[in-house]
N, C-alpha and C positions, 0 to 999 in steps of 0.2 A: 652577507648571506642571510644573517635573522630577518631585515628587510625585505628582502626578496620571498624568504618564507611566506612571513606572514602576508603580503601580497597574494601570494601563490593559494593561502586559505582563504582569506575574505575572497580573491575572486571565485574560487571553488564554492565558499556557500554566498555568492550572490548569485551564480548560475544557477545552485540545488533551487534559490528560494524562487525564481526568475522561471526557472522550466517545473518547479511545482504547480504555481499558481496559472501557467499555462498549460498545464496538463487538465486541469481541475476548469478551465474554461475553458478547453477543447471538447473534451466528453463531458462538458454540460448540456455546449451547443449543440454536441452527438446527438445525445438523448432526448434531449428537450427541445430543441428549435429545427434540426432537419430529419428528426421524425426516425432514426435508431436507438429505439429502447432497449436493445439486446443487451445489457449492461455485462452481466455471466459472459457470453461469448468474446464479446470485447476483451475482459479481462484476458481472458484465453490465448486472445492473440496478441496482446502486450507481453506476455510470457513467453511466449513463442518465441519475439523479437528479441526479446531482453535473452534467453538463451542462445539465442544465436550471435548474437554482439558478441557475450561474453566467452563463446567458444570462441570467436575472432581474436578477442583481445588475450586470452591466453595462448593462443596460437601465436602471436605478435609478444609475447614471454612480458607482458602487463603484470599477470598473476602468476602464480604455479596451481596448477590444481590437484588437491588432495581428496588421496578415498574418504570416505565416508562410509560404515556400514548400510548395509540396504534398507532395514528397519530404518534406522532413524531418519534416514533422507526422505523414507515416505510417511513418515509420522511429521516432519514438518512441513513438506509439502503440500499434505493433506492439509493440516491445518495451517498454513502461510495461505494456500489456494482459496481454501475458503474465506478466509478472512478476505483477501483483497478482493473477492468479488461479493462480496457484503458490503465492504466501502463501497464500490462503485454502482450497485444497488441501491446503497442510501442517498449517493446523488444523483441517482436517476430522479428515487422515489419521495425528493427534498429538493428545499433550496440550497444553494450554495453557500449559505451563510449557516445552516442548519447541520450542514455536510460539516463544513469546519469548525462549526462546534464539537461535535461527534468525534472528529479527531482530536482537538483538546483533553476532550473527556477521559482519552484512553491513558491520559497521562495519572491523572489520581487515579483513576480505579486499578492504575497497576501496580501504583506505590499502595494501595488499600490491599492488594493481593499479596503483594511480596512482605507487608507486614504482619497480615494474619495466618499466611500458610509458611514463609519462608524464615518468620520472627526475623525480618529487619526492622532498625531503627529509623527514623530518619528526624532532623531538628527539626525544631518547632518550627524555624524561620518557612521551613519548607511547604511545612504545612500549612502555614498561614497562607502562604503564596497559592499551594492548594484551592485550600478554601476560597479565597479569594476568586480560583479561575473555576471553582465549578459555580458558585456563584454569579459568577458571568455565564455561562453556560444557561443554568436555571433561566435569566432573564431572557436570554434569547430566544430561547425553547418556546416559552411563555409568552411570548411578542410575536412570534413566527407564523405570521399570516397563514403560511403556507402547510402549518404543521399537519399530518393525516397519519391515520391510524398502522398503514400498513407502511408508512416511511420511517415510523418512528422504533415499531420492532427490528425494520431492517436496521436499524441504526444501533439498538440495543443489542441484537446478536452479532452485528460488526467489532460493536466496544469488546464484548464480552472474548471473541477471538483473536482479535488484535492484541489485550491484553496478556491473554495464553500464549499468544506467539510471540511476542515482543521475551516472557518471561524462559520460554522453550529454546529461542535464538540464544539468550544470553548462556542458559545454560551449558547448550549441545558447545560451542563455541570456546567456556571455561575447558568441558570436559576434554573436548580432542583436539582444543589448542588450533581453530580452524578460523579464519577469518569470515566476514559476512557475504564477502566477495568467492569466496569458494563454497561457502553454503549454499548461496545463492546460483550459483554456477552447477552445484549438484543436484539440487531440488527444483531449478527450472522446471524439465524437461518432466516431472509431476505432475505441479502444481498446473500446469499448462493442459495436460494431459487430462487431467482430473475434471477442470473446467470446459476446453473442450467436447469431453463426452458427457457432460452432467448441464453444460450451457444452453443448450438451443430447447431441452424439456423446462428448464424452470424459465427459462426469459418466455417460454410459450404460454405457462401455467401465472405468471406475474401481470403479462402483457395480453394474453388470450392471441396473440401473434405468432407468426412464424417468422426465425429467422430468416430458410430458406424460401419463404413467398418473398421477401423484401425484394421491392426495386429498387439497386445498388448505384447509383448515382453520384452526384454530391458530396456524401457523406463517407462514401467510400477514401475520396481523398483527404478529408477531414479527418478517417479514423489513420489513415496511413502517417499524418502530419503527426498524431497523436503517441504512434506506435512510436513513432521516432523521438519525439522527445522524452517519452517514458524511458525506454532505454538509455537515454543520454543521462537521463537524472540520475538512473539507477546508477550505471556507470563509474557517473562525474562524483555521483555522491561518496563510494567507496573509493574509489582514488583519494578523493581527498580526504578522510577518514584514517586509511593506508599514509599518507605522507605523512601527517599531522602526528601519527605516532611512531 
């Protein structure tokens, strides 16, 4: 049975690392090769999808789903929303490799947050490891051909949310004893919300574009392939999170 387990995790996070990294070269090629920069709206309907899987899969008794007061569901959805459409902002308005830095990043600067606001501790070992990966980070940055002025905020207001929300999830989750998968399950239907009516004005104001002029082609099938694996990640990811403990 321990055998079978731990089978059962490594393939769970070969698939998380496997439909990451094709999600992450899906809405690259979105954005950047067949010409849908709408990065916001996008986000939007990845949300959408992902709320709707997950009503499936609790209908299918995957999860149980638990209330949540109203505040807080839209106090993280607010900010889960924004944050993920800042990531995908920054890999519009970046390269891929500039992008994945930016998600590294968000790892110290949350342990930097949780030590000066929350007075946690953390070992030395850790922080050297830290060190070490922003370090890597700096050189990239620095190297990064591609680097531009208005990739690089979007990149800094993504860390900066990300970190809040990473540190907002952990909390809300202690306090009502709620998993990521029912959080996530509550505050979809927000965060989706939120981005669909705030999407199509700033990808306008980023892009000088309109979503609704787009000739929907191509890319339409591209963003559908995308939608799909995003949800699977999401999904697959919490499953196996869920089994593992």
């Amino acid at each position: 049975m321990t055998a079978g387990f731990q089978l059962g995790v490594i393939g769970s996070l070969t698939l998380s690392v496997a439909s990451s990294v094709a999600i992450v070269i899906c809405n690259k090629a979105l954005i950047s090769t067949l010409g849908f920069p709408f990065a916001t709206t996008l986000t939007s309907w990845h949300l959408m999808v992902t709320f709707c899987t997950l009503y499936v899969a609790q209908r299918m008794r995957f999860f149980e789903p638990k209330a949540i007061d109203g505040h807080t569901v839209v106090l993280f959805g607010l900010l889960n929303g924004t944050s993920i459409g800042l990531l995908n902002l920054s890999l519009g308005f970046n390269s891929i490799g500039f992008y994945q830095m930016t998600k590294l990043a968000i790892i110290p600067f949350t342990v930097l947050l949780e030590t000066i606001f929350l007075k946690k501790r953390f070992s030395e070992s850790i922080k050297f490891s830290l060190l070490v990966l922003l370090l890597g980070v700096a050189i990239a940055s620095v190297t990064d051909l591609k680097l531009n002025a208005l990739g690089s905020i979007l990149s800094g207001l993504a860390i900066a949310t990300t970190c809040v929300g990473q540190i907002l999830t952990n909390t809300i989750q202690r306090k009502l004893k709620v998993t990521s998968t029912q959080l996530l399950y509550q505050s979809a239907p927000y965060q989706a919300a939120i981005l669909f009516a705030t999407g199509p004005f700033v990808d306008q104001l980023l892009t000088n574009r309109s979503v609704f002029a787009h000739q929907y082609t191509a890319p339409v099938v591209v963003c559908v392939q995308g939608l799909i694996l995003n949800t699977w990640l999401t999904f697959s990811g919490e499953q196996q999170k869920s089994t593992s403990t």
